[in-house]
C-alpha positions in Angstrom: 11.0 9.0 17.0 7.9 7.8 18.7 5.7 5.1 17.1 2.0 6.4 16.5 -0.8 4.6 17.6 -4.6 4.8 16.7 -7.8 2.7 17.6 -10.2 2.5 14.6 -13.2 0.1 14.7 -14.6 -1.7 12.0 -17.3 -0.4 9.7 -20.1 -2.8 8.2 -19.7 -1.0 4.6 -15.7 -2.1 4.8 -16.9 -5.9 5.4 -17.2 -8.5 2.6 -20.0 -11.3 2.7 -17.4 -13.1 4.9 -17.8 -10.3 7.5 -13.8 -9.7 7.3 -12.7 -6.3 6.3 -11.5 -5.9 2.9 -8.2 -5.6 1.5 -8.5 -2.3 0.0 -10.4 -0.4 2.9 -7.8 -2.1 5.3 -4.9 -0.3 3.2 -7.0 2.8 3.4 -6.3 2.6 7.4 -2.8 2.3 6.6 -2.8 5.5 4.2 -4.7 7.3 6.7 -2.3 6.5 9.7 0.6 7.4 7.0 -0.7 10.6 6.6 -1.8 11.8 9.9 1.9 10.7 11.3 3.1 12.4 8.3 1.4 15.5 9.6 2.6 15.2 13.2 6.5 15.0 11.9 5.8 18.5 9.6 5.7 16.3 6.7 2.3 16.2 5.8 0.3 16.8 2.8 0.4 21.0 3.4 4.3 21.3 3.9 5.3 19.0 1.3 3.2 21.2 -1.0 5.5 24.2 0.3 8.2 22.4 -1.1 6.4 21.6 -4.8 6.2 17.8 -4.1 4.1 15.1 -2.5 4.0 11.9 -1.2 3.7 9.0 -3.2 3.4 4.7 -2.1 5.7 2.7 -4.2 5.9 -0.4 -3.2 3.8 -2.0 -0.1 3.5 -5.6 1.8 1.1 -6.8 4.5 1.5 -10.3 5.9 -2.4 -11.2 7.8 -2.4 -13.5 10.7 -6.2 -12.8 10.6 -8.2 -10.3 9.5 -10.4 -8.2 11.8 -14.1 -8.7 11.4 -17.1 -6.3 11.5 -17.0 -4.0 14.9 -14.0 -5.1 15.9 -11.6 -2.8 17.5 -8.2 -2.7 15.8 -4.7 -0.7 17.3 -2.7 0.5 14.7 1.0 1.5 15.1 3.4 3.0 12.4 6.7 4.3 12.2 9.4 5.6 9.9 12.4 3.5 9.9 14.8 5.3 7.3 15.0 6.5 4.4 17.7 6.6 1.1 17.9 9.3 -1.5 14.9 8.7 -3.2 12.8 6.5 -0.7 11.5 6.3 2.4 10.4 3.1 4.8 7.2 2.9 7.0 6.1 0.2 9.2 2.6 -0.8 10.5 1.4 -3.3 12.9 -2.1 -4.4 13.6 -3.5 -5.8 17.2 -7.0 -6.8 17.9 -8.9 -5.9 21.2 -7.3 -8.4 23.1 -3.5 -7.6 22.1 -3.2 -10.4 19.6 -1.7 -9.4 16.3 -3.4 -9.8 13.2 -1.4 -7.9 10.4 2.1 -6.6 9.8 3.0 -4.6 6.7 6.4 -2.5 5.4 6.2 0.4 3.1 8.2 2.6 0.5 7.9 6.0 -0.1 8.8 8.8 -2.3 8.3 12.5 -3.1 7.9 13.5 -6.1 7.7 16.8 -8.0 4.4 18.6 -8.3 5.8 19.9 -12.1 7.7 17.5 -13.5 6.4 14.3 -11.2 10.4 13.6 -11.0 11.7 11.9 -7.9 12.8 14.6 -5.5 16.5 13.8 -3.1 15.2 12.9 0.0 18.5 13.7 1.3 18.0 17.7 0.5 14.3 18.1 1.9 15.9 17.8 5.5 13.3 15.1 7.0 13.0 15.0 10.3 12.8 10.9 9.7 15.7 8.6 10.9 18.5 7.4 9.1 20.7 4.3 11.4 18.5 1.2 12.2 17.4 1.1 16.2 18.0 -2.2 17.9 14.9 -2.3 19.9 11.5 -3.7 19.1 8.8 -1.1 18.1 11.3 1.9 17.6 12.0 3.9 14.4 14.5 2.1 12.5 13.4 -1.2 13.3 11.2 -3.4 10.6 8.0 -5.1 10.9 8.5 -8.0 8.5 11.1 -10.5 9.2 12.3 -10.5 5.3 13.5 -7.3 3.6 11.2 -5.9 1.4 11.8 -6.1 -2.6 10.0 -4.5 -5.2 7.7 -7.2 -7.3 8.9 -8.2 -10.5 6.8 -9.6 -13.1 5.4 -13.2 -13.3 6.4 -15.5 -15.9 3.0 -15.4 -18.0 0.1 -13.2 -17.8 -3.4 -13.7 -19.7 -5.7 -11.2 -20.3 -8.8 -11.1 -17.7 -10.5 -7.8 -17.9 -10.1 -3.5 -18.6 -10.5 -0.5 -16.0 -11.7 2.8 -17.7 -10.8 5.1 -14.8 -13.3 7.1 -13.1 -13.4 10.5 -11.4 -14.3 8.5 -8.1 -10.3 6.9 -7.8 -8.5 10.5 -8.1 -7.2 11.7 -4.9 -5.5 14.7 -3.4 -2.6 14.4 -5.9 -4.9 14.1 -8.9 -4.1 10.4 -9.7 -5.2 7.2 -9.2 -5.1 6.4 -5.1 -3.0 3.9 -4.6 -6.2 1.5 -2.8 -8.2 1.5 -6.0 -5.6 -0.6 -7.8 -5.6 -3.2 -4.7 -9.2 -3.4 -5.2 -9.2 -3.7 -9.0 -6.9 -6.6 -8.8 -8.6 -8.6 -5.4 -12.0 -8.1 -8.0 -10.1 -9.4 -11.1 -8.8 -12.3 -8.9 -11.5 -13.4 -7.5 -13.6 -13.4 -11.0 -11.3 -15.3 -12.4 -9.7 -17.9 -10.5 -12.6 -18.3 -8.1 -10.7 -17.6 -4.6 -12.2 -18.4 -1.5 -9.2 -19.2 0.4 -8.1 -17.4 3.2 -5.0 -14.4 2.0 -2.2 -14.5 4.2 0.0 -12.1 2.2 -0.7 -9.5 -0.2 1.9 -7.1 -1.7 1.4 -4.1 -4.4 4.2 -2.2 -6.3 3.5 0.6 -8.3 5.4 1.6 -11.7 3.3 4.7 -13.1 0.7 7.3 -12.1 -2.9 6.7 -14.1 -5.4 9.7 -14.7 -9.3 9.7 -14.6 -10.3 8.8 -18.2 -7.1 6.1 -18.8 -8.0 2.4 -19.5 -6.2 0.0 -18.1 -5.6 -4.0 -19.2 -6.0 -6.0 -16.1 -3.7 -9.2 -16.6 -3.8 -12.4 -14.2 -1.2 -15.3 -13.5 -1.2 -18.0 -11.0 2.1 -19.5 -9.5 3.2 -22.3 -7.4 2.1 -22.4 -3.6 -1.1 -20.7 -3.8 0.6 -17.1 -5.1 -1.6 -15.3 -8.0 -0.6 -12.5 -9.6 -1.6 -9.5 -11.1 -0.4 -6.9 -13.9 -2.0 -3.7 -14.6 -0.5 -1.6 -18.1 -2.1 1.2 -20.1 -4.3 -0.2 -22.4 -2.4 -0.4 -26.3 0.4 0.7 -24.9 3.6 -1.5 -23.3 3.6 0.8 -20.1 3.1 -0.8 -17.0 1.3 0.3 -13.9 1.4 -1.5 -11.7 2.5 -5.2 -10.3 0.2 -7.1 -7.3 0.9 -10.0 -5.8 -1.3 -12.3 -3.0 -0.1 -15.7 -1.2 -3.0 -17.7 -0.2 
């Protein structure tokens, strides 16, 4: 399985007034990447279709050494490295122009069904995606983070800090919510409230349910011990839960 590798160079529009790309368009790179590697393994967004289903993120960390600047030249590499019944792993790594790393991220992913939006058996869709862990460094099968990944799990206490009505501009491909817009929702809601100007050095998302254009979301915050903040995102009077986002400053 060989790793894929693209060079992407950053835009002014993706900056922030700190001149360091943002969070959200960042993970928009990684999608991108995703998909196009996706593609090249006759997995991608047509042949999944063929089989009723497509791709959704579940649950993603990155960990930032440093975050790439304005113009800045960035080499991104990602790779499968095995999958379960019902999800699949991705890595990425992130080098600058002069080799040094700045981010490393692992991913899950599933399939579901087009229909029902049930989780389809990896095991039967015959994935050309590897299964036994690789011993050396950069091949499918080995990880980019030094910890296994975990899903998030809620925060002790949340409090109330703002609403999303959805718009028509966050619906993708599948006809949901992409899964960037929720990263950007919560950095905003953050930010607002607790004032952060630190540098992020780790920021994780897990996602628990598909939103629609015209859904409202309740945007809840918590801060933790050792600079972590979190965030919880749930259909508005309802108890169902969207999604769960985490960042370690």
């Amino acid at each position: 399985m060989e790793v894929k590798e693209e060079k992407f160079r950053i835009r002014t529009y993706e900056c922030g007034v700190d001149g360091r790309i943002k969070i959200f368009s960042l993970m928009q790179y990684l999608q991108e990447i995703a998909a196009l590697h996706a593609e090249q393994l006759g997995l991608g967004f047509d042949r999944l279709g063929e089989m009723n289903g497509y791709w959704v993120l579940s649950n993603i960390k990155i960990e930032i050494s440093r975050l790439p600047g304005r113009d800045d030249e960035v080499t991104l590499k990602t790779w499968p490295s095995g999958y379960s019944r019902t999800t699949a792993t991705r890595e990425f790594v992130g080098r600058d122009q002069n080799d040094s790393e700045l981010f490393r991220a692992g991913s899950e992913w599933m399939v579901l069904n087009k229909q029902t939006n049930r989780l389809k058996n990896l095991f039967k869709l015959d994935l050309n995606l590897p299964k036994i862990l690789r011993p050396r460094s950069g091949q499918a099968g080995v990880k980019a983070l030094p910890a296994e990944l975990k899903r998030l799990e809620p925060m002790n206490e949340y409090n109330q800090a703002g609403q999303v009505l959805v718009p028509h501009s966050a619906i993708d491909l599948n006809g949901h919510v992409n899964n960037t817009e929720y990263v950007q929702w919560g950095m905003d809601v953050l930010r607002r409230t607790f004032k952060l100007n630190k540098k992020i050095r780790c920021v994780q998302a897990t996602y628990l349910s598909e939103v629609f254009e015209g859904d409202e979301l309740e945007l809840l915050v918590s801060a933790g011990a050792g600079g972590r903040f979190g965030v919880l995102g749930r259909k508005s009077n309802t108890e169902t839960n969207v999604f769960l986002m985490g960042i370690t400053c």
